[in-house]
VOVEXSE-757950 format. One record per residue (C-alpha): z, y, x. Coordinates in steps of 0.1 Angstrom, whole numbers, plus 5000, padded with zeros to 4 digits. Example, Ala and Ser with C-alpha at 12.3 -4.5 7.8 and 13.67 -1.06 7.14 Angstrom:
# VOVEXSE-757950
507849555123507149895137
//
This chain:
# VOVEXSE-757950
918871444387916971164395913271134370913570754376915270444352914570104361915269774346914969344349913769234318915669304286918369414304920469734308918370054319919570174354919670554364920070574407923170804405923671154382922671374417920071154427920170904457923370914475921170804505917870634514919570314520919870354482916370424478915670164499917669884479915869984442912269964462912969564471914769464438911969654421908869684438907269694411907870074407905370104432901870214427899769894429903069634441903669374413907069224405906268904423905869034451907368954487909969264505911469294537913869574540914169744577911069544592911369564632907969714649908069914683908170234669911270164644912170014615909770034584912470084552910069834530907069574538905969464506903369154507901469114473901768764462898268724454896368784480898668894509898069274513900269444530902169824518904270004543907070234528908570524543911770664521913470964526915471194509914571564499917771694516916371534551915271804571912571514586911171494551908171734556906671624591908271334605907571094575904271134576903871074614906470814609904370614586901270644606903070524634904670254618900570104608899570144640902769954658902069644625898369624635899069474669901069184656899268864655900468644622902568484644904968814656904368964621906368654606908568594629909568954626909568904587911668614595914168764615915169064584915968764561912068774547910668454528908568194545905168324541903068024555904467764524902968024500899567894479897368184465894268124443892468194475893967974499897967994516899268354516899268354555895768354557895768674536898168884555896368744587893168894577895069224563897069244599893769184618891569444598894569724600894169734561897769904551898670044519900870334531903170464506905970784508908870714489911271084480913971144456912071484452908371614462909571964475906772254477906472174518905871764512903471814487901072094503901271794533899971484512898571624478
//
């Protein structure tokens, strides 16, 4: 059984399923109605689900409202026999493919999976743009592994 209930406002609390995630697209789905959830993501926050890079498809971009950083997250499901090894390489390889983008190929990209104009957004600091320009250019990712279950071979990986 999933350990995780969610909910918008004063509304009704949300359990994933009695068995957990039926499947990371499920995972997935909570992460961009809820980003929140996340370590250090705040509810204003901007998601793109499935962002395009050459190695694949990221499962969730988050862009922090505030000041334009930048969290990649890689999902998977404890019953995914990639969840040990391949996220993690996945992830890594997923930074590395985002930190050749210019702002330019970053948004267009954003664009493209249905993602919010991010060059109309003001920040305390300045437009949002400039923000995830500086993140993009510097390679400054929050990277972030997203399971339905920390199994005993994940968690002697990352811990």
């Amino acid at each position: 059984m999933s350990g995780i209930l969610y909910r918008r406002g004063n509304g009704a609390w949300i359990s994933p399923t009695d068995s957990g995630y039926a499947s990371e697209d499920q995972l997935q789905a909570m992460i961009s109605e809820f980003p929140e959830l996340l370590p250090g993501v705040s509810s204003d926050s901007f998601v793109c689900r499935e962002f395009n890079t050459d190695s694949g498809p990221i499962d969730n971009v988050i862009i922090n409202s505030k000041d334009g950083s930048i969290t990649l997250v890689e999902c998977k499901l404890a019953r995914n026999p990639e969840v040990r090894r391949k996220i993690i390489g996945q992830i890594i390889d997923y930074a590395a493919s985002i930190s050749k983008l210019s702002f330019e190929e970053f948004h267009q990209r954003w664009r493209d999976r249905g993602g919010s104009d991010l060059t109309s957004v003001e920040t305390a600091k300045g437009p949002l743009s400039l923000g995830v320009t500086t993140n993009l250019e510097g390679a400054r990712f929050t990277l972030l592994l997203a399971v339905d279950e920390i199994n005993e071979p994940l968690k002697d990986m990352v811990i």
